[in-house]
N, C-alpha and C positions, 0 to 999 in steps of 0.2 A: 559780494560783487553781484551784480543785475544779470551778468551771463553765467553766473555758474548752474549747476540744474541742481537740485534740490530733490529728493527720491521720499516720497511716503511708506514708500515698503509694496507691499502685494497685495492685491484686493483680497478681499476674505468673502464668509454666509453675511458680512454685518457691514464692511465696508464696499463701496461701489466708485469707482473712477468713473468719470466724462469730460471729454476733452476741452468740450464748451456746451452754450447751452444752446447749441444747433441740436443736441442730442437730449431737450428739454424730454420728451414724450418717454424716450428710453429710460432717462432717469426717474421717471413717477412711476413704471412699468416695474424698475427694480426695488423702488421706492416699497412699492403693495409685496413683492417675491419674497422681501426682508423681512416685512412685519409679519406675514403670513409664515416667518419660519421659524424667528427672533423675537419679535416684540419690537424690537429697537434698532437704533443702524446710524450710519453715517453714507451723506451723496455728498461728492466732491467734484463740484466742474471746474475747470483748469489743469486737467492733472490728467494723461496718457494714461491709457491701462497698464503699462508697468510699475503706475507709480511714481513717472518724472512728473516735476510740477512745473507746466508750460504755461503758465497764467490763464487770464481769462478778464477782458475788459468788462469793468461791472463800473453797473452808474443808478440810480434808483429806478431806472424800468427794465433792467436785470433782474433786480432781487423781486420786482412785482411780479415779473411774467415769472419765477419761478415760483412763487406763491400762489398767484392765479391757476398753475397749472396742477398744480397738488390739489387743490381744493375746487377747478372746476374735474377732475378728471379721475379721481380717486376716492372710493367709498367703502366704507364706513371713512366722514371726514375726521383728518388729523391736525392737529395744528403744532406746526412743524418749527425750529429754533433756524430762521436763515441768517449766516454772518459773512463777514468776510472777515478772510486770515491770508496772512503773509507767509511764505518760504523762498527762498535766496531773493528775494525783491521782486517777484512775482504776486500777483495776487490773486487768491481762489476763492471761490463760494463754499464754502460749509453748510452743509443742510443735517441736521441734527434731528430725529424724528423719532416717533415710539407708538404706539399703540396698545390698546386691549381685547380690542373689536373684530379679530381675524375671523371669515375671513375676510381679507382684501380684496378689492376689484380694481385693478388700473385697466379704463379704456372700457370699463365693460366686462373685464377677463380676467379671471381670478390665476397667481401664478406663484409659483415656490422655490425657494431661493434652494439651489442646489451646488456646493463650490460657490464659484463665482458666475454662476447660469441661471436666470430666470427664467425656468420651464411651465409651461402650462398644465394648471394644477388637472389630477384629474378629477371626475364627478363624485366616487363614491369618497375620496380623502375632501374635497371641500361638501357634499353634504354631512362627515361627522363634525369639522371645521363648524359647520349652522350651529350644530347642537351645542357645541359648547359653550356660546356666546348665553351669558348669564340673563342680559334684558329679553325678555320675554315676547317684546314688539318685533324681534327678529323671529319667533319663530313660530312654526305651522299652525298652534294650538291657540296661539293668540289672533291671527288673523281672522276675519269676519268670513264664515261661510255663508253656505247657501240657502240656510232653512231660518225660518222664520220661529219666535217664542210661539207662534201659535200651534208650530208643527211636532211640540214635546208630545210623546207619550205621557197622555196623563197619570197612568197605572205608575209606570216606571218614576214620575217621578213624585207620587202620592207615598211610594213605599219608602224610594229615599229619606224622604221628607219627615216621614213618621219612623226611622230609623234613626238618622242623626239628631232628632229629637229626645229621643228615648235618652241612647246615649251622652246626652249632655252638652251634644257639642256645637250647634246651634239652639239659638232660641228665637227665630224669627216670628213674629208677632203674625207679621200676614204671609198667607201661603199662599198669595197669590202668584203664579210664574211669574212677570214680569217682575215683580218684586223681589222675589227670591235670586231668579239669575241676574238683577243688576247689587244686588248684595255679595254673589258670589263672582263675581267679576268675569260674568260669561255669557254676556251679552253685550251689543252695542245698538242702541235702540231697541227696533223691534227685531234685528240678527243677531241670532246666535254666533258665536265664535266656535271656531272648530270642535273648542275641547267641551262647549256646551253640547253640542250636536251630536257629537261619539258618545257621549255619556245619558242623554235623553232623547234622542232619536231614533227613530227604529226608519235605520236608512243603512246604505253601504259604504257609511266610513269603515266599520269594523267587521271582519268577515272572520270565522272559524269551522277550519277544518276538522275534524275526527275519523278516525278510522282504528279497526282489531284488524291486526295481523293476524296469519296462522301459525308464524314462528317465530324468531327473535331476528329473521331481516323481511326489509319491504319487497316481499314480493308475491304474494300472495293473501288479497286481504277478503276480511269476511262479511266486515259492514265499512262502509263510508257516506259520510255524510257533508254538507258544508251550509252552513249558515251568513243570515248579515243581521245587522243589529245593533240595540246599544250596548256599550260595554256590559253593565251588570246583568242584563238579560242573557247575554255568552256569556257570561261568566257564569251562572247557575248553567245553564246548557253543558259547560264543558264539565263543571264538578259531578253532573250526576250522570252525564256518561262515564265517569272515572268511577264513580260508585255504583253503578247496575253493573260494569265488567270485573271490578274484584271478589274476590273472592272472601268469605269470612266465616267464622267458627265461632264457636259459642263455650261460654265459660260459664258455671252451675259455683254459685259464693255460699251456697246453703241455702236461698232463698227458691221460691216457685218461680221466681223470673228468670231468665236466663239472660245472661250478657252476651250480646253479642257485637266482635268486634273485627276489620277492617283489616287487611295486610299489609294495607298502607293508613296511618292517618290521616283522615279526611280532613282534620283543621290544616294540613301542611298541605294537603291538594290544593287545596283553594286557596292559600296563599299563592301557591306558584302559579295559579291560574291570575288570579287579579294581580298578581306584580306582572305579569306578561301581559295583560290588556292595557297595565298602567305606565309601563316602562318601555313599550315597545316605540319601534320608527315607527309611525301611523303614518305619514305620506307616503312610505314608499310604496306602499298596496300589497305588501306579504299578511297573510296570514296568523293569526295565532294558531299554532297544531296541538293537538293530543293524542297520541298512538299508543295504544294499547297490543304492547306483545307477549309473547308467553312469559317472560320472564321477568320484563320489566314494564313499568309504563313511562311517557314519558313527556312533557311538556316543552312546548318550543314558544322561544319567545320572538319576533324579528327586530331585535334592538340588539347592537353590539354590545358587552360587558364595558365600564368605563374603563377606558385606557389605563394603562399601570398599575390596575388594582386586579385582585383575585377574588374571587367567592370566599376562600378560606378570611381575607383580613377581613371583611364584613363581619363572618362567624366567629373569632376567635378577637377580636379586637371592636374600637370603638371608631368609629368613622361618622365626620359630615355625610348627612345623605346628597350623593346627584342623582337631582329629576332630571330624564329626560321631556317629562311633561308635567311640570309643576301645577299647572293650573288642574290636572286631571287628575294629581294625585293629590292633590290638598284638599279637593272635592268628595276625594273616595275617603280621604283622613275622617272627614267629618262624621261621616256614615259607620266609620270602623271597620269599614269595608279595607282599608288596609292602614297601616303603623306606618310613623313617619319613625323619624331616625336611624333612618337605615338600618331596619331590625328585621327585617322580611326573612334572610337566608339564615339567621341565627334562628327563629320560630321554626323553620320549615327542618334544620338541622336538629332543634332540640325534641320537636315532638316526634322528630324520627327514632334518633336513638332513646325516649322514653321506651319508645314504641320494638324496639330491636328489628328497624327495618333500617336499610342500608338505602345511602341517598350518593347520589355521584353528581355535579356540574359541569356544561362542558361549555366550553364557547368559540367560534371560529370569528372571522370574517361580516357575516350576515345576520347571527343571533346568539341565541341564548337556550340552554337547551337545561332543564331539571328532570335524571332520570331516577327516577323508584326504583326497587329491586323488589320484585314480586318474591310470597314464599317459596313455588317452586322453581327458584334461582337463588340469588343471597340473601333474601330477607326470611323474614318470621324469625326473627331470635331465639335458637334456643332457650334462653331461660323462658322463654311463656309458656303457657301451658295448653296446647292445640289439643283442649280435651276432646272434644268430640266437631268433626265436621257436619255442620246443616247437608243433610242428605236426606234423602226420599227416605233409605231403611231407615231411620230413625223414626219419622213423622210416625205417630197417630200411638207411638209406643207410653205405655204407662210411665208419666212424669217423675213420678219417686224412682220407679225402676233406672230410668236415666241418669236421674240424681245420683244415685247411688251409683253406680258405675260410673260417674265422671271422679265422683269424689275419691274413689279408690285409684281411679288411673295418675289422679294428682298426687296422693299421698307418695306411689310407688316411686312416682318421678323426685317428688320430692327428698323423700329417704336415698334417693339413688347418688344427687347432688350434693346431697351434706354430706355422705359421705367421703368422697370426692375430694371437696375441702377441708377435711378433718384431714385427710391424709395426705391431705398435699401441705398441711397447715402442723406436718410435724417439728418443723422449724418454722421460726416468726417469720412471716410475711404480711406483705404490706397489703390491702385491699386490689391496687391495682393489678400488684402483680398475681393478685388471686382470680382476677376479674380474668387478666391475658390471658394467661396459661390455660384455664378452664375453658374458655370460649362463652365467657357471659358477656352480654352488652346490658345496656341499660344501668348507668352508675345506680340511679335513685331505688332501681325495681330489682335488682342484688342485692342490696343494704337490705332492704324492708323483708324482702320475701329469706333470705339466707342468713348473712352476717345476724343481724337482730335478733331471731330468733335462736338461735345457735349462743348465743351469748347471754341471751335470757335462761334459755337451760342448762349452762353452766359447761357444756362442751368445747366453747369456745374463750378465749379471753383474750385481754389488748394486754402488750406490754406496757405502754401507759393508760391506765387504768384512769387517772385523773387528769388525764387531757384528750380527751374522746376524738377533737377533732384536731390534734396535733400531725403535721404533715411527716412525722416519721412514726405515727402510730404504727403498729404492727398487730397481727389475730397470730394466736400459736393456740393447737390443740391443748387444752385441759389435761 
């Protein structure tokens, strides 16, 4: 029957009710709320917000003006499914829509579907909304800045150039700039594009802060500095403030030279240094930091971690990498100035724990934070061997005599550990649980410098003997 009413149910985040299309404008407005929250949706004019279906006179400059108005009025465009449907002898417009391009702008004003409420998105949830959009003509890095191919640093990008060279990963014929940035797709004529200009400009797209604390909070500091510049030029700036403030010792192998090594590894500094030059928000105008405190040091990045993910599934798992700056990191790819496949926290992870230095990640809101543990807090691992500290009393003292006294403070330590694990190894145990208990880190530099030897002298042995590297191996004292 023609009068009976006919009910859709309740608007939902996906479905949107309008009476008619007097209320054309409201509907593109929830139209952008839906996709910016959904993806996908349904608008329905003819139909009361409870859901009764009151019709709606449609004739073909209906379904135009509601076409016309999606698409003069809403951006990124979509191209929408307009129909018409029947319920109880009534007829309604169905507007059927989806997107991938969020975020949306109806009217100019980007807005988020909340219940059944299109609120006005705010600034910093639609600038992460920019980043995620995959085409690259959306975002800061592709856009044309302000500096000219003439205005490269030529040093900076002479080294680049004989860098990614070296390592194989260009082979451009001419070195001329022009040439080379329209190869590498970072320029547009004679302009640079953003992520040109951060990366060979010595201008103030990228800025780094540095500063030593006197103790392990900000409030009291001893140097600060701040820089602008092009990427890899801070990025050396910031690695070797990290290495003229640590601290490091020296190991004597039997040789005249002396090893001397780091509290923290430097290959894992400078990773975290160029993934935070590489990864960061560059428009918002934050900082890259480096704070050096008694305890720890620590690198700040201003790009938020990608949604839903953690530092740890990076490290302990295999992941597609997301660029927040694709074009600036394919660029650094080339140079090996950083790894693509989102390998960056697994290197910075592994050459820690070579190293038996403790690494923590943190992330909020605003950034990205990699902090060290200096040895006088949790790092320097036990099992290394902090023979002798570079100190004034040392200098100028006869080299064998040092020698000699390192080698004896090794041996002591060493005789002190095996025992240790001989005795704790009076029933079979498993490597790890040798590793735990004891407070060794470093799987690879326990094996080599402990188990192996110990097993070459006959003190130690595996319960399977003919599967060395069998996952329920076990060492039992001899």
């Amino acid at each position: 029957m023609a009068n009976e009413l006919h009910s859709l149910g309740k608007e939902t985040e996906q479905i949107e009710f309008k009476k008619s299309t007097g209320e054309l404008k409201e509907g593109v407005i929830s139209i952008a709320a839906i996709l910016n929250k959904h993806g996908a949706g349904k608008l329905y004019f003819g139909v009361k917000n409870d859901g009764t279906v009151i019709g709606q006179e449609i004739n073909d400059t209906t379904l135009r003006s509601i076409s016309q108005a999606i698409s003069n009025h809403l951006r990124p465009a979509i191209y929408p499914k307009i129909t018409t449907e029947q319920y109880g002898g009534r007829d309604v417009v169905l507007v059927n829509f989806e997107g991938t391009q969020a975020p949306y702008l109806a009217y100019n004003i980007p807005r988020i579907r909340v219940a059944d409420e299109d609120l006005v998105m705010e600034q910093p949830y639609y600038e992460e909304m920019m980043h995620k959009r995959d085409n690259i003509r959306y975002s800061w890095e592709g856009q044309k800045s302000k500096y000219r191919i003439s205005d490269i640093d030529t040093e900076i990008f002479k080294t680049y150039l004989k860098k990614a060279k070296k390592v194989g990963r260009i082979s451009f014929e001419n070195d001329n700039p022009e040439d080379v940035m329209t190869k590498l797709e970072l320029s547009d004529g004679e302009w640079l594009l953003n992520a040109g200009a951060a990366l060979f400009v010595d201008c103030g797209i990228n800025e780094l802060q540095m500063a030593k604390f006197a103790s392990d909070e900000r409030l009291t500091f001893t140097d600060i500095r701040r820089f602008t510049g092009s990427i890899l030029t801070l990025a050396d700036k910031a690695v070797q403030y990290v290495i003229d403030a640590m601290d490091w010792r020296v190991e004597f192998d039997g040789s005249l030279e002396r090893k001397e090594i780091p509290e923290i590894p430097s290959d894992a500094v400078r990773e975290a240094v160029i993934n935070a030059f590489g990864h960061r928000l560059i428009e918002s105008g934050q900082s890259v930091e480096v704070a050096i405190y008694r305890s720890f040091i620590e690198i700040y990045n201003p790009g938020k971690f990608p949604e839903g993910m953690t530092p740890e599934m990076f490290i302990r798992e295999i992941h597609k990498p997301i660029r927040r700056n694709p074009l600036i990191t394919r660029t650094l790819y080339y140079s090996k100035d950083m790894e693509s496949f989102a390998t960056g926290l697994k290197r910075i992870q592994d050459a820690c724990d070579e190293a038996g230095c403790k690494v923590e990640y943190y992330g909020d809101n605003y950034g990205f934070t990699v902090r060290f543990y200096r040895h006088c807090g949790e790092g320097w691992g036990e099992e290394h061997k902090p023979v002798i500290e570079i100190d004034d009393k040392n200098r100028g003292r006869d080299k064998e005599q040092v020698r000699e006294q390192a080698a004896e403070q090794v041996r002591e330590q060493d005789c002190s550990k095996e025992a240790l694990i001989l005795e704790f190894c009076a029933v079979p145990r498993s490597r790890k649980e040798i590793q735990t208990h004891l407070g060794f880190s470093g799987r690879r530099h326990f094996s080599e410098t402990y188990l192996k030897p110990l097993l070459k002298c006959g003190k130690l042995k595996m319960t399977i003997p003919d599967k060395p590297n069998s996952r329920n191996q076990k060492y039992v004292r001899a």
